[in-house]
C-alpha positions as CSV (number, residue, x, y, z in Angstrom):
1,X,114.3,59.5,81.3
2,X,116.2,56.4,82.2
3,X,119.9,58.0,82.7
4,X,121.5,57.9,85.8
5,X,124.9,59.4,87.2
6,X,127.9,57.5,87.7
7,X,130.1,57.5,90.6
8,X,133.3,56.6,92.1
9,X,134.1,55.3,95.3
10,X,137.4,56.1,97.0
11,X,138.9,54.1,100.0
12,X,136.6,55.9,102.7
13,X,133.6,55.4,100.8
14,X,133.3,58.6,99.8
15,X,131.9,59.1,96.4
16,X,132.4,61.8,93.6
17,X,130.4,62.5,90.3
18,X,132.1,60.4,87.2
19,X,129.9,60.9,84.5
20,X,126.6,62.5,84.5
21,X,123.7,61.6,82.5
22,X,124.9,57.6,81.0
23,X,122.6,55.7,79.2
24,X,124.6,52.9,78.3
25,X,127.0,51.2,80.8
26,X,129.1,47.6,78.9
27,X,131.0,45.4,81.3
28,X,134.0,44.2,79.2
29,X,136.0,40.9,79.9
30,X,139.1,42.8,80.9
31,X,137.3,44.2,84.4
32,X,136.9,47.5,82.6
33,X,133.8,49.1,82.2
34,X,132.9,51.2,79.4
35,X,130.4,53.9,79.5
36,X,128.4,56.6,77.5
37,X,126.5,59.2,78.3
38,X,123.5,61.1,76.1
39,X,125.8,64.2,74.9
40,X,127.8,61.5,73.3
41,X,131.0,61.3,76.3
42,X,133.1,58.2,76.8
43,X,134.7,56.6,79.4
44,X,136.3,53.7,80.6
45,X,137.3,52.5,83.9
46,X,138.9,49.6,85.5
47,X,136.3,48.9,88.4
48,X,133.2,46.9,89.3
49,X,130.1,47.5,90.2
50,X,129.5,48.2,93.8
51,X,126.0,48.9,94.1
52,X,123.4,51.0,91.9
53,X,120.0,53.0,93.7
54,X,117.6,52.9,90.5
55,X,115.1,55.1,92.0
56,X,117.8,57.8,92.6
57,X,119.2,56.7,89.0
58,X,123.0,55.9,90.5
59,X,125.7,53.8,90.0
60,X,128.2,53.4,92.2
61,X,132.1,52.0,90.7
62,X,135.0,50.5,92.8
63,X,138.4,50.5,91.3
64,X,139.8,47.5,90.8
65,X,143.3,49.2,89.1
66,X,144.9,51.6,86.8
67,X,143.7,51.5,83.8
């Protein structure tokens, strides 16, 4: 399997589950990242990408505003 979980950052560093289980992560060319996971959920997010561990299969988001 080539999913991986997706979480947010807050301001300590602290991170917290997003979305479980996405297979398909789009940058968009509003900031906003858009998201889908294999049971078919959606989500975007106004963030970037702050760093992703591939073995463990994570990504890790940074918000960059409200949406």
């Amino acid at each position: 399997m080539c999913e991986a979980n997706v979480y947010l950052l807050d301001e300590n560093g602290e991170a917290s589950l997003y979305l479980d289980a996405v297979d398909k992560v789009v940058p968009q060319d509003d900031g906003k990242i858009k998201m889908e996971n294999i049971y078919g959920e959606r989500k975007t997010i106004l963030a970037k990408i702050k760093y992703m561990e591939l073995v463990d299969h994570k990504i890790f988001l940074e918000k960059t505003g409200e949406p």
